[in-house]
NULOMAR-203847 format. One line per 8 residues: number of its first residue (from 1); their letters; for each residue x, y, z of N, C-alpha, C. Coordinates in steps of 0.05 Angstrom, whole numbers. Example, Ala and Ser with C-alpha at 12.3 -4.5 7.8 and 13.67 -1.06 7.14 Angstrom:
<rs>
1 = as = 264,-114,156,246,-90,156,264,-66,156  257,-45,142,273,-21,143,258,1,157
</rs>
This chain:
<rs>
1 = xxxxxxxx = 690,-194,544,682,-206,518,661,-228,523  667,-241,539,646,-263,550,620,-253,552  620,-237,567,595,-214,583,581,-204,555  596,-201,538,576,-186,514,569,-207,484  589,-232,487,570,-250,491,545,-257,495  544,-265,515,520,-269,537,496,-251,529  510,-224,530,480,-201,529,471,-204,489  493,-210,471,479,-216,460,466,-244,443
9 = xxxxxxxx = 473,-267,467,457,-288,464,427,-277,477  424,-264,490,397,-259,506,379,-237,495  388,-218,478,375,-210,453,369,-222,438  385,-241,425,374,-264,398,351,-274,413  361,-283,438,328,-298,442,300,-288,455  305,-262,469,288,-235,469,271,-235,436  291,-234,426,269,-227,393,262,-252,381  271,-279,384,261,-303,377,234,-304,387
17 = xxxxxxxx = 232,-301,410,205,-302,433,188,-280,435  199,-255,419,180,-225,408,154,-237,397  131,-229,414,112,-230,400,103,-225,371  87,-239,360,81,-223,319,68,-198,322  76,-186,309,68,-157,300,30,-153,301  20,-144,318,-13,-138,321,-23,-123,305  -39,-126,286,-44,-91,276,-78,-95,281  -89,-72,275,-113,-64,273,-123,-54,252
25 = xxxxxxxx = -151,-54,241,-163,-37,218,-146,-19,203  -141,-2,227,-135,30,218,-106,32,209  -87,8,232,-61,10,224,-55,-9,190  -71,-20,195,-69,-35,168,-79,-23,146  -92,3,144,-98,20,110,-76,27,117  -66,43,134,-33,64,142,-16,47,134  -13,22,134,9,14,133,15,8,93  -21,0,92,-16,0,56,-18,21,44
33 = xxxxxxxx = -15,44,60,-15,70,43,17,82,42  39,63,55,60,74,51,66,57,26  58,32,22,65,10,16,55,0,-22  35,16,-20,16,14,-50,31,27,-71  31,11,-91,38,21,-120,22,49,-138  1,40,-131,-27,44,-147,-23,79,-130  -11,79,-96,-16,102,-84,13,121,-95  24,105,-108,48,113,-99,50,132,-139
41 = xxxxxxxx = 43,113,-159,23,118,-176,18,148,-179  -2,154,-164,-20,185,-163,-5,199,-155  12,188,-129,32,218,-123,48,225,-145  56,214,-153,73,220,-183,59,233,-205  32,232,-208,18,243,-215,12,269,-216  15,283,-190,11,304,-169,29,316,-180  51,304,-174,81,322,-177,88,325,-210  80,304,-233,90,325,-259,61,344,-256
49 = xxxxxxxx = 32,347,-247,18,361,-250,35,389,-236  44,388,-217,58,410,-201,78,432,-217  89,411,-229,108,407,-246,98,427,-275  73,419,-284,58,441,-305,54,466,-296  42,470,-278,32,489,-262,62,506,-260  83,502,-248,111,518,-248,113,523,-274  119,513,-297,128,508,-322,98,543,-333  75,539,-332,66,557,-336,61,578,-326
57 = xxxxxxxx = 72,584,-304,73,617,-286,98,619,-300  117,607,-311,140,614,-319,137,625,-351  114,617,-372,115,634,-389,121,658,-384  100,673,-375,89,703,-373,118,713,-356  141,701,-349,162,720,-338,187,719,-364  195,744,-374,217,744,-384,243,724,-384  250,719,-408,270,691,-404,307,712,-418  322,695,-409,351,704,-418,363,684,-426
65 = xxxxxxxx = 373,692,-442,390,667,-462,427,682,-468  440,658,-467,463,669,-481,467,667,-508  480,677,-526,479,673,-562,509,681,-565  525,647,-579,552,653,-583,552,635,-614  561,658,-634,559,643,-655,580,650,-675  592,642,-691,620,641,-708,606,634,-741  607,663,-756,600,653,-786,623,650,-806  622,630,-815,643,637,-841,628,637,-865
73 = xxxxxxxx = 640,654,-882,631,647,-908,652,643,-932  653,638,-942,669,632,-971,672,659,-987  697,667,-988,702,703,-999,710,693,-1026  699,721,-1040,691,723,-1074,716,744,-1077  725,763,-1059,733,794,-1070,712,821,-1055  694,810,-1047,671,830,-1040,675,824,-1006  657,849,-1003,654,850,-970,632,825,-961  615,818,-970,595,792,-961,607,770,-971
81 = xxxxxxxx = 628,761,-978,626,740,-997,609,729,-1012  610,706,-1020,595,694,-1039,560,694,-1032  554,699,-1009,530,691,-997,526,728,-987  505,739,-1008,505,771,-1011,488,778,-983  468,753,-970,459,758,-951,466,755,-915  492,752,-919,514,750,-901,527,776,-895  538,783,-863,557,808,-865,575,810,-874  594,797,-879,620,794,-890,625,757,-881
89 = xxxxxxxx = 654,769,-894,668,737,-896,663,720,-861  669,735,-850,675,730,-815,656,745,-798  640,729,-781,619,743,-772,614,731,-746  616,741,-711,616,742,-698,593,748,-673  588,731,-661,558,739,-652,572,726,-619  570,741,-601,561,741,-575,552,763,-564  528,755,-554,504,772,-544,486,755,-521  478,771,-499,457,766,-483,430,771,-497
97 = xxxxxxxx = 413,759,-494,385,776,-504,359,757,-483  355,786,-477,334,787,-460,302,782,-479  284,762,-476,267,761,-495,232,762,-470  212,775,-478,193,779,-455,172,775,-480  136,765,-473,122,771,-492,100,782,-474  98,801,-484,91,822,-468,54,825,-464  35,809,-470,21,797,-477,5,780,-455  30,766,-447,29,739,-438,16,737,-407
105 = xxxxxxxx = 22,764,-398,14,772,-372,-8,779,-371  -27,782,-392,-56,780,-384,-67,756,-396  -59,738,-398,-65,705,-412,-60,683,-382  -87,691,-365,-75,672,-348,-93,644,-350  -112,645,-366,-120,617,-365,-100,594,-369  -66,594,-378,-52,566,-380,-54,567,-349  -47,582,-337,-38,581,-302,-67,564,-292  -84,583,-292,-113,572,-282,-116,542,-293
113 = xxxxxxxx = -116,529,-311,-117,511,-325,-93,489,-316  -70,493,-310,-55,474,-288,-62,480,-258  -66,491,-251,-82,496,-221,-100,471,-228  -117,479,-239,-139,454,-234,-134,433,-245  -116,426,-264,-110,402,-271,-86,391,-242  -82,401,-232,-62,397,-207,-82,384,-182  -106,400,-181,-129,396,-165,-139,371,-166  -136,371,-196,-150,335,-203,-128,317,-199
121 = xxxxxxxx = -104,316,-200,-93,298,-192,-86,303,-156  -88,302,-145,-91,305,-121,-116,294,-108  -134,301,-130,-160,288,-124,-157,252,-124  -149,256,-146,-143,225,-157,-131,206,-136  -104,217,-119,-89,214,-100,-118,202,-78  -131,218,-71,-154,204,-42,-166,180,-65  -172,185,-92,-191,162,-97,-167,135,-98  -151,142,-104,-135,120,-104,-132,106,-69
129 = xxxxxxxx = -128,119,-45,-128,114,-28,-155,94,-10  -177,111,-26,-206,102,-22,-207,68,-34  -203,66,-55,-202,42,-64,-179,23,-59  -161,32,-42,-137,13,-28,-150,9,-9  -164,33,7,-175,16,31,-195,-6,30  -215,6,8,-230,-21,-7,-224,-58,-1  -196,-42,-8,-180,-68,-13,-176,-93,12  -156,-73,26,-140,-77,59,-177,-74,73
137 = xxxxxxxx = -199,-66,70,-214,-81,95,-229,-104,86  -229,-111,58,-243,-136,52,-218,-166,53  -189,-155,49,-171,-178,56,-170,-175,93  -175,-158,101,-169,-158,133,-192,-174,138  -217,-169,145,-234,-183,152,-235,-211,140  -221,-225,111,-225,-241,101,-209,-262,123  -178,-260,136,-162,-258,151,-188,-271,175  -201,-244,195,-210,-246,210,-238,-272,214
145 = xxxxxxxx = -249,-270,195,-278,-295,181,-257,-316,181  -233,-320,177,-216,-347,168,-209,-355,196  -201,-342,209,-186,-351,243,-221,-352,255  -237,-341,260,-265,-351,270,-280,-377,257  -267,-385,236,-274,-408,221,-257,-425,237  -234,-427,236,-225,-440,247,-229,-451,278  -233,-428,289,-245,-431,319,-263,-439,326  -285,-444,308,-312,-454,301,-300,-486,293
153 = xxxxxxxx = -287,-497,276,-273,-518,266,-263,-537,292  -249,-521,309,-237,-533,331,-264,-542,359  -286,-518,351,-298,-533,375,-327,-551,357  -318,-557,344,-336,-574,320,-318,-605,322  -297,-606,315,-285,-623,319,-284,-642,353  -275,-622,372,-283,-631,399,-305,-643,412  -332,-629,396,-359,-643,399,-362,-679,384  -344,-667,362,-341,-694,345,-331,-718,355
161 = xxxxxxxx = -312,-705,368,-294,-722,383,-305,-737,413  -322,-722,428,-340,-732,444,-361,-751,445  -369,-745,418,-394,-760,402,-374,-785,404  -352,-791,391,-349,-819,392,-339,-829,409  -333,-811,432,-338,-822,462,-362,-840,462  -387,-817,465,-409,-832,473,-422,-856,458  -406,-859,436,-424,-878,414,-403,-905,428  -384,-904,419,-361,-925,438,-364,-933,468
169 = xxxxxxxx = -379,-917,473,-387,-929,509,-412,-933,503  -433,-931,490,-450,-936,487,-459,-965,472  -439,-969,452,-428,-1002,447,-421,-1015,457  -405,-1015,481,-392,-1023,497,-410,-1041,524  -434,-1014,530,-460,-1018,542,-479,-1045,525  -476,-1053,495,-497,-1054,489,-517,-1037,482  -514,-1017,486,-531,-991,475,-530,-987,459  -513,-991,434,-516,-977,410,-498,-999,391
177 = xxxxxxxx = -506,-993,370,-494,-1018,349,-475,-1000,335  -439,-1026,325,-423,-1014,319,-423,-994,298  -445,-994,284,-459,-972,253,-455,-952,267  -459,-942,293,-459,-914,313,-437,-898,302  -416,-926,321,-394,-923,321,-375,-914,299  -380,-922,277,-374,-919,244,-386,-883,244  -403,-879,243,-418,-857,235,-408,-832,249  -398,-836,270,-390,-821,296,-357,-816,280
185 = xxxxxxxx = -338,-835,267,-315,-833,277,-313,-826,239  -331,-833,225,-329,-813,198,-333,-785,205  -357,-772,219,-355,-749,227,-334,-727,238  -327,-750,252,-296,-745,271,-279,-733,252  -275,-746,225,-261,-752,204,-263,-724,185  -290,-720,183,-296,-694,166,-280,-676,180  -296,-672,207,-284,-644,233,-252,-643,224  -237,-663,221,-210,-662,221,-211,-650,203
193 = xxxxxxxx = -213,-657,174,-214,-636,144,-214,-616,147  -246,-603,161,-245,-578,162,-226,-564,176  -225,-574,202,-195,-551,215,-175,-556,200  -168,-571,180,-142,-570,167,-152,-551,140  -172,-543,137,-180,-521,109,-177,-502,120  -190,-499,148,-195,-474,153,-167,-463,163  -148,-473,175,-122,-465,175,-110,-460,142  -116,-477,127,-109,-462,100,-115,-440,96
201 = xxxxxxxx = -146,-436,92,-154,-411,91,-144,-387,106  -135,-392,132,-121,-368,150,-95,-364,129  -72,-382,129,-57,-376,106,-59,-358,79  -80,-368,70,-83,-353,44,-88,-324,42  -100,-330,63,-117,-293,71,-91,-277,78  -76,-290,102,-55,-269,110,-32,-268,87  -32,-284,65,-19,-273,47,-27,-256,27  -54,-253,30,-72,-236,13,-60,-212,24
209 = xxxxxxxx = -63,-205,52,-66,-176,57,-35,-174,70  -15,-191,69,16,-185,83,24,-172,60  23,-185,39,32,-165,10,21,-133,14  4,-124,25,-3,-98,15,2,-78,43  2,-86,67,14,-75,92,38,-77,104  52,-94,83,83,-106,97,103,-95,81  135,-89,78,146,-85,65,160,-109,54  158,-119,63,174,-149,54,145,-172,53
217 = xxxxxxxx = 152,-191,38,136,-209,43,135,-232,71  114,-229,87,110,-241,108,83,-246,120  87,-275,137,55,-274,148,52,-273,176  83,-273,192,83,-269,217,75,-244,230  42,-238,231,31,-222,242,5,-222,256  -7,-220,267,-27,-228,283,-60,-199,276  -80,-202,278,-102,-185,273,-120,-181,300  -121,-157,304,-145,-145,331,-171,-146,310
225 = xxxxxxxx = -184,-169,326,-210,-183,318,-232,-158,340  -244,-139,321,-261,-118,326,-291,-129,317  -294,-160,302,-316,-154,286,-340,-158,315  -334,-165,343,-355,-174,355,-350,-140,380  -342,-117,359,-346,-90,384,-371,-86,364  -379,-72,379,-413,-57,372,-408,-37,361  -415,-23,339,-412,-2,323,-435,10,312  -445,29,315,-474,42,314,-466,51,281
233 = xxxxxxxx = -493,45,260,-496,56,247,-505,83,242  -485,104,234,-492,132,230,-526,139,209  -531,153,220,-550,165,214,-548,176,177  -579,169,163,-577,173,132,-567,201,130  -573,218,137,-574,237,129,-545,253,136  -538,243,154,-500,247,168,-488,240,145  -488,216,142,-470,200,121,-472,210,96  -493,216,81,-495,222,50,-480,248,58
241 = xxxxxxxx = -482,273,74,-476,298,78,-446,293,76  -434,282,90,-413,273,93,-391,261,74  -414,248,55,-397,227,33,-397,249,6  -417,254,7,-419,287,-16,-395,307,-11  -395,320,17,-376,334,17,-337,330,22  -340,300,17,-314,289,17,-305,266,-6  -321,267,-18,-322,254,-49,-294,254,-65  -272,241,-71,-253,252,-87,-254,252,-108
249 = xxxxxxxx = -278,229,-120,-291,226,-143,-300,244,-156  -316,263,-141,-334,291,-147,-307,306,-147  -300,302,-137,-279,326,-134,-253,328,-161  -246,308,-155,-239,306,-184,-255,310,-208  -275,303,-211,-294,314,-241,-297,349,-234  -303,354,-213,-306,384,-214,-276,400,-232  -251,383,-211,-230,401,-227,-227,398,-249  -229,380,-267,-227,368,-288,-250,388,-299
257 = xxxxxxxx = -274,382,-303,-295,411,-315,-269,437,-311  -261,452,-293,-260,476,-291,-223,470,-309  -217,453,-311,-192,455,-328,-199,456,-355  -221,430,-358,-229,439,-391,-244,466,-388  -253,478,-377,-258,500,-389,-243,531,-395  -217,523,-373,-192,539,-374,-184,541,-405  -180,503,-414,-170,502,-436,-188,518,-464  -216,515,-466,-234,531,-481,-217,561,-488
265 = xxxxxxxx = -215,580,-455,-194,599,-461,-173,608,-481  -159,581,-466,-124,583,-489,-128,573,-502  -147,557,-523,-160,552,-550,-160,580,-555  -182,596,-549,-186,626,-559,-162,646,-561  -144,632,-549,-122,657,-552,-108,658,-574  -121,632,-593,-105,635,-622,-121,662,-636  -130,671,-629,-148,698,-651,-133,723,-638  -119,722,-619,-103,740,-614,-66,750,-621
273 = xxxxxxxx = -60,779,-616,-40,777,-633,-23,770,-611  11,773,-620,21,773,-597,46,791,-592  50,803,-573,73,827,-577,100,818,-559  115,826,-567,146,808,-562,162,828,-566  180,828,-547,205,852,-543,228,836,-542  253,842,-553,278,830,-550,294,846,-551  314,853,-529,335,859,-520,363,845,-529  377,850,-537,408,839,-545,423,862,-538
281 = xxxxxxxx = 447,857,-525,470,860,-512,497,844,-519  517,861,-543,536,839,-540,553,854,-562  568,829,-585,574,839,-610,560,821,-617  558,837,-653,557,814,-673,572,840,-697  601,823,-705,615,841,-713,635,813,-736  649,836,-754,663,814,-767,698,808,-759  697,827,-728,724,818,-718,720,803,-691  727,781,-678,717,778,-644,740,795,-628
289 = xxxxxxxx = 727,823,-624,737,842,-609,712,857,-587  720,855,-570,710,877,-554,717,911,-547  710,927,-554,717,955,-556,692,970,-559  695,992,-553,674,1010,-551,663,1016,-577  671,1008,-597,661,1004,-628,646,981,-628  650,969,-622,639,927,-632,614,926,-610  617,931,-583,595,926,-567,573,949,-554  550,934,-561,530,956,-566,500,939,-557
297 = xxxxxxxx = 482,954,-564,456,934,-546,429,946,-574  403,933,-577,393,929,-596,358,931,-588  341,936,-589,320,919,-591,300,921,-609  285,890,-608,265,891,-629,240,883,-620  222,897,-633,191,893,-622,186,879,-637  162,862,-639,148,845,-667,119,843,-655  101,851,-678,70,847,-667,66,827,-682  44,801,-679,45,780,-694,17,783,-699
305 = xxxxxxxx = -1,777,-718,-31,795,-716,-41,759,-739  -54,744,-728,-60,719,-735,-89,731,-759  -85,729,-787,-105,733,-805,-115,711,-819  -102,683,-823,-104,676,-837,-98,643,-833  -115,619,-814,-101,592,-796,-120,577,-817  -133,579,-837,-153,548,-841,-166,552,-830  -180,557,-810,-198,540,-780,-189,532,-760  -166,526,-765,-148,515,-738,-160,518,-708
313 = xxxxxxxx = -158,549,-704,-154,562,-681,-194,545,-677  -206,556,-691,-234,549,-691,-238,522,-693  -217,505,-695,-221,477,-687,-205,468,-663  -192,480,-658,-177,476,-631,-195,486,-615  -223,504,-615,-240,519,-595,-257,493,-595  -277,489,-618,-290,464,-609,-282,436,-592  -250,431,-605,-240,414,-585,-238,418,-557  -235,434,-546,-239,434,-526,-263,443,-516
321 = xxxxxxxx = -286,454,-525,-310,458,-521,-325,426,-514  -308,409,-525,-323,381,-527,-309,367,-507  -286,370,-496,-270,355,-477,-289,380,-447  -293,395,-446,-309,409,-429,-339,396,-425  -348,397,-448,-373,372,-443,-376,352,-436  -351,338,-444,-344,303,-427,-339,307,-399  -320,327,-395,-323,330,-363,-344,335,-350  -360,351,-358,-386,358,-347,-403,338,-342
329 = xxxxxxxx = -406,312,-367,-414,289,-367,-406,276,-339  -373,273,-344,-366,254,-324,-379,265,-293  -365,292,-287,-379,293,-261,-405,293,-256  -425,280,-277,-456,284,-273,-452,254,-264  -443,238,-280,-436,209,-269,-421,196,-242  -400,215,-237,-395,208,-211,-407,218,-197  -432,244,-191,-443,245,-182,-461,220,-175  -481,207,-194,-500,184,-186,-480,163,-178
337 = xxxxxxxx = -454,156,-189,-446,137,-178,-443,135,-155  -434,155,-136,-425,167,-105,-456,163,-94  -485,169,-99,-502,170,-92,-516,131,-98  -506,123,-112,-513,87,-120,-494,76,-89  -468,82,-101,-454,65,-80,-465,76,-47  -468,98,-48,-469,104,-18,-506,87,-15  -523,91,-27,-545,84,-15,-540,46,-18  -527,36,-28,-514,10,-32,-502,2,-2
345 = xxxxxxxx = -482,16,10,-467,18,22,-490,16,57  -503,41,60,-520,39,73,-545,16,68  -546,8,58,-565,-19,47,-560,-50,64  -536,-43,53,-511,-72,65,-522,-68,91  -505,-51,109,-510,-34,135,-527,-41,147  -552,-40,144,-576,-39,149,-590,-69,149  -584,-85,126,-586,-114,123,-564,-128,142  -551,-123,140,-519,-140,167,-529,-141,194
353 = xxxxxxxx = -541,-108,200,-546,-100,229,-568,-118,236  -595,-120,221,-612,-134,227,-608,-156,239  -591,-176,216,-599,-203,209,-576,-216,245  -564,-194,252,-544,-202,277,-555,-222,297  -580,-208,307,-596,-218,321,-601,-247,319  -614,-248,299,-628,-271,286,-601,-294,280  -585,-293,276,-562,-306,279,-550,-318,299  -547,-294,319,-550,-306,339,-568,-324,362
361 = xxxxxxxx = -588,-321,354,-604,-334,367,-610,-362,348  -600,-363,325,-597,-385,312,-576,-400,324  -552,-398,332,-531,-403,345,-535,-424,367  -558,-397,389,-569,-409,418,-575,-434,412  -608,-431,398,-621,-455,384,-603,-474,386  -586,-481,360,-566,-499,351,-551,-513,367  -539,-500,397,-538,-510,408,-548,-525,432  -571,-515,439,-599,-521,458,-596,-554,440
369 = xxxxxxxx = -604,-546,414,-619,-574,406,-597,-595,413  -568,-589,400,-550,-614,396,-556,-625,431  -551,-613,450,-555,-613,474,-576,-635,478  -607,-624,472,-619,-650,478,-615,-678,455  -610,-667,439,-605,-692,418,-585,-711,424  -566,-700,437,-543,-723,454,-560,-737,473  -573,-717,498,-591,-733,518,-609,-746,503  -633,-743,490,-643,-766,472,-628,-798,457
377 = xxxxxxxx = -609,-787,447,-586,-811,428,-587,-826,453  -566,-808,482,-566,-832,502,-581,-850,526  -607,-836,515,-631,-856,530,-650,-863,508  -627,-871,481,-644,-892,465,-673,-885,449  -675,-856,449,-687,-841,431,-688,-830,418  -664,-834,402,-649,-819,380,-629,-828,354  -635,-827,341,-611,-842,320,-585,-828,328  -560,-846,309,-540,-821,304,-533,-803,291
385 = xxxxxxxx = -565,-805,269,-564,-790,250,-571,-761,254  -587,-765,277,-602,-743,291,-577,-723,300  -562,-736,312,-534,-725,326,-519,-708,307  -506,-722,287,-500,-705,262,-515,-687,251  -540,-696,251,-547,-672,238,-543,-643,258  -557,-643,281,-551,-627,301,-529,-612,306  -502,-630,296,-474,-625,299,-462,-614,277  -477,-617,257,-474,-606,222,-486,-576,230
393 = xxxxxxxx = -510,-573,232,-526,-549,229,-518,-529,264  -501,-540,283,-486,-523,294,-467,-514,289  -453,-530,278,-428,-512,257,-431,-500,243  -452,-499,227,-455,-475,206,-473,-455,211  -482,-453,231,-491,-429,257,-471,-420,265  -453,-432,271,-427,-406,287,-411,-402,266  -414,-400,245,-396,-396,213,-424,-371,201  -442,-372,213,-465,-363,202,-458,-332,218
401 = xxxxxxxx = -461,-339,245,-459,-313,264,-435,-303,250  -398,-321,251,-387,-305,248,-386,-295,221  -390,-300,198,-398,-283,166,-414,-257,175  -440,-264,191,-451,-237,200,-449,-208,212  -422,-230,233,-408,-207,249,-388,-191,234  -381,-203,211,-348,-193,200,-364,-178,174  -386,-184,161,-405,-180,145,-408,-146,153  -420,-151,183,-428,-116,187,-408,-105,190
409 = xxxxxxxx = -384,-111,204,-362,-91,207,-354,-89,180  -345,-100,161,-338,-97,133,-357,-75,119  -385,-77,122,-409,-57,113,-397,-27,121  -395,-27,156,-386,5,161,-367,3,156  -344,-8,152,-325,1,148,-312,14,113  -340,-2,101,-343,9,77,-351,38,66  -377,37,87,-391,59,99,-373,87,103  -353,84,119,-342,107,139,-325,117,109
417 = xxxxxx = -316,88,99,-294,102,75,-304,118,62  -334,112,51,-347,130,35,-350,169,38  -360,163,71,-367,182,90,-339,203,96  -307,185,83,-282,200,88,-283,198,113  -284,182,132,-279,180,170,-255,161,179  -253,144,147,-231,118,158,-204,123,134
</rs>
């Protein structure tokens, strides 16, 4: 008992001391794609569409019914009683009846017409996914820009903190008047602010994006910082090829066109007649007996021959003649929209990749100068204003690089979604 004890005091603290949970890009859409409402939403979607689609291959098959019915009527002296359109007083009905419309089997536009309305929700299902990822890589990276802020914050602060080394020994010297000193240890003062924001900011972010990859609410998790791997921008003509033929947007308006136009069909089928067979098997008698007298089998044809609706049928055709046109509309629209965002998308891309360079070498700069600007300050050719500033405009050089760095990865990764790769 002791012994197991022991083993499981040393599990509790095995998982106290468990590293936080790592994720990456990729595991983080996966993880909000089990996790999303919005995804969860469309699948349900999918399934009553599925759901139509069964429901209409099931017209066109013969249906069976049972029929158990008990008449009374109120007796006069006569065989019908009072009610002349009755069999008699006591009237007895159990019967099977087999009912088919015989018709129905060459009417397949309802079928075709849930097929593709099935198509479109399914479609719907990737756009919904597309725009979660939307989601999960602009809170991930937001995450990632927030902990490089901070890291930027911490060695902003340490410079700060040095500075009023040198201003304090430099008073100390006679070298510098206590105003230095003041100026140096307000600065000091800011640096502190910021690492205490920019730790906020990490907070806020990982509660941004723990809601949408976590099942529970939590922020104990940690992020694989990718924005400083090198990632080649794909080629224009790859990508549009790519984003066209994986579109769920397009894809959806396509099915949607070919459903309204299914429907145009079964609009038209009101001008047609319709032929119907029924089978009955059973009694309907005025004793409940079974005997080779009482049970017997029946059937009835009926042609139904439509002469005479108002317009109906001919306004039920335009209606859907016009819901066929809106679709047609729409997918002309998601067409240019898919072709806006993607040349948008590649735009970003293209402006991020550039400006990397130049950022960084803003960075170098920034710190070259603070560099001599300290050696100047401390051979008395320099204010301390000089210093701050130097120490201001290096911090927001490495806040500059990292927006740029997290800027381009955010671009492709916008990119690839478009392209269907992520």
């Amino acid at each position: 008992m002791k012994t197991l004890w022991v083993l499981l005091c040393l599990a509790g603290a095995a998982l106290a001391q468990a590293p936080p949970l790592s994720i990456t890009l990729p595991d983080a859409i996966a993880r909000a794609r089990q996790h999303a409402g919005q995804l969860q939403a469309a699948n349900f979607a999918v399934q009553q569409a599925r759901e139509d689609t069964l429901q209409s291959r099931t017209l066109r098959l013969p249906t069976l019914n049972a029929l158990n019915q008990g008449l009374y009527t109120q007796g006069n002296g006569t065989d019908t009683g009072v009610f002349i359109s009755n069999n008699g007083v006591h009237q007895y009905t159990d019967q099977v009846q087999v009912h088919e419309d015989v018709l129905a089997i060459f009417r397949r536009n309802e079928v075709r017409r849930a097929l593709a309305t099935e198509a479109a929700a399914r479609a719907r299902v990737d756009v919904a996914a597309r725009g979660l990822n939307a989601t999960v890589i602009q809170d991930f990276y937001n995450v990632i820009v927030a902990q490089r802020h901070f890291g930027n914050a911490q060695l902003s602060l340490r410079e700060a903190e040095q500075f009023v080394d040198v201003t304090e020994k430099q008073e100390k010297g006679g070298e510098a008047a206590h105003s230095d000193v003041i100026k140096a240890r307000l600065l000091l003062q800011q640096r502190q602010r910021d690492l205490q924001d920019a730790q906020v900011a990490i907070e806020k972010a990982k509660i941004a994006l723990g809601v949408l990859i976590l099942p529970t609410f939590s922020t104990e998790f940690s992020l694989v910082d990718d924005a400083g791997e090198a990632s080649l921008l794909p080629p224009v003509a790859e990508a549009r090829a790519k984003a066209v033929a994986t579109s769920p947007e397009v894809l959806a308006a396509k099915s949607s066109v070919n459903a309204a136009g299914f429907d145009v069909g079964v609009a038209r089928y009101g001008y047609l007649p319709t032929l119907s067979v029924d089978l009955n098997y059973g009694i309907d008698s005025n004793r409940f007996v079974f005997n080779g007298q009482s049970v017997g089998a029946s059937v009835q044809v009926s042609l139904n021959v439509p002469v005479w609706t108002w317009g109906v049928t001919a306004s039920k055709i335009r209606q859907a003649e016009f819901r066929r046109a809106q679709a047609q509309l729409d997918l002309t629209l998601a067409g240019r929209a898919l072709e806006a965002n993607l040349a948008a998308a590649i735009a970003e891309s293209k402006a991020a990749q550039a400006q990397l360079d130049s950022l960084k070498s803003t960075v170098e700069l920034a710190v070259e100068s603070l560099r001599l600007t300290l050696l100047r300050y401390q051979a008395g050719e320099a204010v301390t204003l000089e210093v701050v500033d130097a120490q201001t405009t290096l911090a927001q050089a490495r806040n500059g690089y990292s927006d740029g760095q997290v800027r381009y990865k955010t671009a492709i990764a916008n990119l690839q979604t478009l392209m269907g790769t992520l």
